[in-house]
Structures are given as structure tokens and as C-alpha cells.
Backbone bond lengths (Angstrom), bond angles and torsions (degrees), N, CA, C in turn:
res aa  C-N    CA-C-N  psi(-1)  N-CA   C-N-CA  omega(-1)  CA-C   N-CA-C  phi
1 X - - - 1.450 - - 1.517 108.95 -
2 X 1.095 112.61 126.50 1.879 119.03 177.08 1.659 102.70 -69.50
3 X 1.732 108.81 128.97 0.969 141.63 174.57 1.890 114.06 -32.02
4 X 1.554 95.22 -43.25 1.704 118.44 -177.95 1.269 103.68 -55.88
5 X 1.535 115.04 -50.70 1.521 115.99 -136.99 1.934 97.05 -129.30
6 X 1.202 104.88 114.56 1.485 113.95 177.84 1.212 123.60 -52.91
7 X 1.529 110.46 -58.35 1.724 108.25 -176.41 1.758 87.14 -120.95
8 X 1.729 92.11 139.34 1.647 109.82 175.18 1.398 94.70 -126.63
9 X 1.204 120.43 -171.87 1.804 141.69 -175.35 0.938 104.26 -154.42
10 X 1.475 109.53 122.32 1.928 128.02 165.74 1.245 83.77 -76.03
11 X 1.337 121.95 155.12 1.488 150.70 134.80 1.383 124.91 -120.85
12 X 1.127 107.22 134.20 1.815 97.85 173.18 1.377 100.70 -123.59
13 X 1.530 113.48 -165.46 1.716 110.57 179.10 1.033 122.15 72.40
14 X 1.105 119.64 -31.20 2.013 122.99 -153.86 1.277 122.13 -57.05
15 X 1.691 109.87 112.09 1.440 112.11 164.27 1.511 114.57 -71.04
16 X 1.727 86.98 125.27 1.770 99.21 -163.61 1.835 103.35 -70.31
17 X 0.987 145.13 -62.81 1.395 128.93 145.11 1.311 128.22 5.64
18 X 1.668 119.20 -89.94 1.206 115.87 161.88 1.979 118.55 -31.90
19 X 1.541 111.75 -61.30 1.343 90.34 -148.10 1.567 110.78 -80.46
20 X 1.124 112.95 5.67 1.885 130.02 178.10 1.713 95.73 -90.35
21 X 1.234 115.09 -13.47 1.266 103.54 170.27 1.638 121.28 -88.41
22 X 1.807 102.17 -31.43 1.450 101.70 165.41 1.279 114.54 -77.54
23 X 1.526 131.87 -20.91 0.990 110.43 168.67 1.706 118.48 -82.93
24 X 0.899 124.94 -22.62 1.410 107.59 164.90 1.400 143.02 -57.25
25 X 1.923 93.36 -6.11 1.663 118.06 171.08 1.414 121.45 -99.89
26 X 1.368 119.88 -8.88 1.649 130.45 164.05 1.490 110.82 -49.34
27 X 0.740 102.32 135.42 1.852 112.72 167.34 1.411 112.67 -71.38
28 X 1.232 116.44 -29.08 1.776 123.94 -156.19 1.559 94.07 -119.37
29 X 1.205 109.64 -172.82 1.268 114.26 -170.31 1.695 110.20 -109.92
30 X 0.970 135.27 145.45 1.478 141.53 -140.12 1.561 89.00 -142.19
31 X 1.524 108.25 116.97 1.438 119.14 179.47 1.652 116.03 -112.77
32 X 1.110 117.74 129.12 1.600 129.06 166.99 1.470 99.70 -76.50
33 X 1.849 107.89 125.85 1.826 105.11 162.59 1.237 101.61 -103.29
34 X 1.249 106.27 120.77 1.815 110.11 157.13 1.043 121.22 -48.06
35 X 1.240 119.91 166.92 1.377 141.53 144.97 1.826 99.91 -27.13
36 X 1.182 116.08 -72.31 0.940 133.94 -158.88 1.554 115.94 -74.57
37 X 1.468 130.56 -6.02 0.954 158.35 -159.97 1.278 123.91 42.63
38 X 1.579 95.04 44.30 1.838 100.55 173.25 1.541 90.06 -78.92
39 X 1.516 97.67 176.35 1.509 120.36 154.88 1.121 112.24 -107.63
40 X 1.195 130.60 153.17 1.775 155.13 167.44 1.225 108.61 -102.62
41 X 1.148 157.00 96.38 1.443 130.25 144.35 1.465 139.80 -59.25
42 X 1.290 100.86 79.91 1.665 112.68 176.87 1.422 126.49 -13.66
43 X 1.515 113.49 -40.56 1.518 116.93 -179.73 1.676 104.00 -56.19
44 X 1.321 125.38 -37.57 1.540 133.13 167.81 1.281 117.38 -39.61
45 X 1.524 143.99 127.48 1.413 122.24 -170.21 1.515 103.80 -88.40
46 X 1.422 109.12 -27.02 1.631 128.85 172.71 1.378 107.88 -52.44
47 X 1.194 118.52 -76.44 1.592 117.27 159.02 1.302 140.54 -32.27
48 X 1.562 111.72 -19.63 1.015 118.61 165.27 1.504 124.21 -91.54
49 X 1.574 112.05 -35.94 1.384 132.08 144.76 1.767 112.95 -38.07
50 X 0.975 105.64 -37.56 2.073 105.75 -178.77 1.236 110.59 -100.17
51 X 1.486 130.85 -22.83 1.425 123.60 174.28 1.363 110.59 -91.92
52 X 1.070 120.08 -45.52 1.672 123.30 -175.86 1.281 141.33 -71.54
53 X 1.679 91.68 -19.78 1.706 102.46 157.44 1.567 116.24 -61.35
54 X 1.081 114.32 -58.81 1.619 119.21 179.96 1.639 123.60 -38.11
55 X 1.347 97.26 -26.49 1.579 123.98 176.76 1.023 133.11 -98.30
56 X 1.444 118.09 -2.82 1.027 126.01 -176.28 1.309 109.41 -103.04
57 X 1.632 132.24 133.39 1.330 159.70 157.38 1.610 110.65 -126.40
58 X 1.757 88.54 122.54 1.496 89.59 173.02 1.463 127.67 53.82
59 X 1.279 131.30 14.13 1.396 122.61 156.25 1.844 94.20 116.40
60 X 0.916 134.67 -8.66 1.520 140.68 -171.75 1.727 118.63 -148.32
61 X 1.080 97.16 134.07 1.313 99.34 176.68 1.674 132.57 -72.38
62 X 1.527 127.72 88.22 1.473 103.99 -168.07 1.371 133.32 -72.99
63 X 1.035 126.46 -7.41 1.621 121.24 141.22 1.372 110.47 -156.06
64 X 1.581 89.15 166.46 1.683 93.09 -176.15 1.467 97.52 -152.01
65 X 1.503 123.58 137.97 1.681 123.06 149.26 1.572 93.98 -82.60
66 X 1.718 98.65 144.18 1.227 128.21 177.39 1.374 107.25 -129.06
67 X 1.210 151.22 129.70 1.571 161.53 174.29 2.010 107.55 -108.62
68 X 1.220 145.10 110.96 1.197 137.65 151.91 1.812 137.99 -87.90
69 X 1.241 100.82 157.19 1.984 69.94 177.30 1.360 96.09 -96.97
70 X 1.560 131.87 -21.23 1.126 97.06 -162.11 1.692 107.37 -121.37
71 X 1.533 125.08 143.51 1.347 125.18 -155.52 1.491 108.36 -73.42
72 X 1.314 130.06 -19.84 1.662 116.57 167.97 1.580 96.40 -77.18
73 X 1.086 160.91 32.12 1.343 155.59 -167.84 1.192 111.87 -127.08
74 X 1.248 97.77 -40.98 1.952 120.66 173.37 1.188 106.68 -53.21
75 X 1.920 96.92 -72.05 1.468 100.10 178.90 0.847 121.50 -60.51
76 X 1.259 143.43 -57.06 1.650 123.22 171.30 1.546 130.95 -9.29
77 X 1.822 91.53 -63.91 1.711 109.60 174.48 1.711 105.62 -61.94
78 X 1.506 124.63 -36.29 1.235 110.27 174.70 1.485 118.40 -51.67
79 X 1.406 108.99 -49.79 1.566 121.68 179.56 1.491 108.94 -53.31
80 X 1.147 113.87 -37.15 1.409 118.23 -172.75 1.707 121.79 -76.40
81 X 1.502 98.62 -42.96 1.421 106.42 156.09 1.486 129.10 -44.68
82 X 2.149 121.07 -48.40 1.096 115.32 -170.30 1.526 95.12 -71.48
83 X 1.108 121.29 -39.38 1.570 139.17 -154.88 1.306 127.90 -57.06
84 X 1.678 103.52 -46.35 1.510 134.87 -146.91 1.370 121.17 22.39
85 X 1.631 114.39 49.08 1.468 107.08 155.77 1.617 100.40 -155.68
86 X 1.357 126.43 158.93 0.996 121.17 -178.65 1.382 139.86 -74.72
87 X 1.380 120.52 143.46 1.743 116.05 -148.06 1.230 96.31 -69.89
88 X 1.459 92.94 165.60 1.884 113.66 -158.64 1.918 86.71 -100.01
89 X 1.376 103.66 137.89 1.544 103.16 -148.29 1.653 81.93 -89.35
């Protein structure tokens, strides 16, 4: 877990489609932790272009730390994680 950011979310599974779609519905900004413990901010399409290649196998992402600022954003992505499709608004 990065030092910055208190509560993060493992995800595994992730249809890369789907979950760029919940994140494009967050209000707050939705961070990728590296390996390295940078942050990404997902809302970036560039950032998403530089973090998500590395992660990508086969069409889905098998895991990822995710960090948000804002707590309905999380949950969402939590829901979306057990779920794998995006919440019914």
C-alpha cells in the first residue's frame, strides 16, 4: 500500500473496457500503484495508455492496486471488481 494513500483496492480479472468505463464515471480521480509505487491517474487517457500496457495479458488485467480520492468512487470500483460489469446507475 503507498505511504500517500490510506485505503487502495487489489483487483484482479479486469475487463480493460469495462473498468475504463467505470472509471470514466468517478467524480474523483482514480489512481494506478505501480510496482514502483508511483501513482497514475487513470482519469488521464495518457496515463492510462502508460500504466495499462504493462498490465495487460490477454485482453484483462490480472491485478492491479487502485487508490481513489473520493469514497463513492471506490465503491463503485469495489462493486465492479466483485461484479465485473459496470454498476447499474
Amino acid at each position: 500500500m503507498s505511504p500517500l494513500l490510506k485505503n487502495t483496492l487489489d483487483m484482479h480479472n479486469v475487463d480493460v473496457q469495462e473498468f475504463f468505463k467505470v472509471v470514466d464515471e468517478c467524480k474523483g480521480a482514480v489512481y494506478l500503484i505501480t510496482e514502483d509505487g508511483n501513482r497514475l491517474n487513470l482519469k488521464s487517457k495518457l496515463c492510462q495508455i502508460i500504466g495499462i500496457t504493462k498490465l495487460i495479458q490477454g485482453g484483462s488485467i490480472n491485478e492491479v492496486e487502485i487508490a481513489c480520492d473520493d469514497k463513492e468512487d471506490e465503491s463503485k470500483l469495489f462493486r465492479f471488481n466483485l461484479y465485473g460489469k459496470s454498476p447499474i446507475k
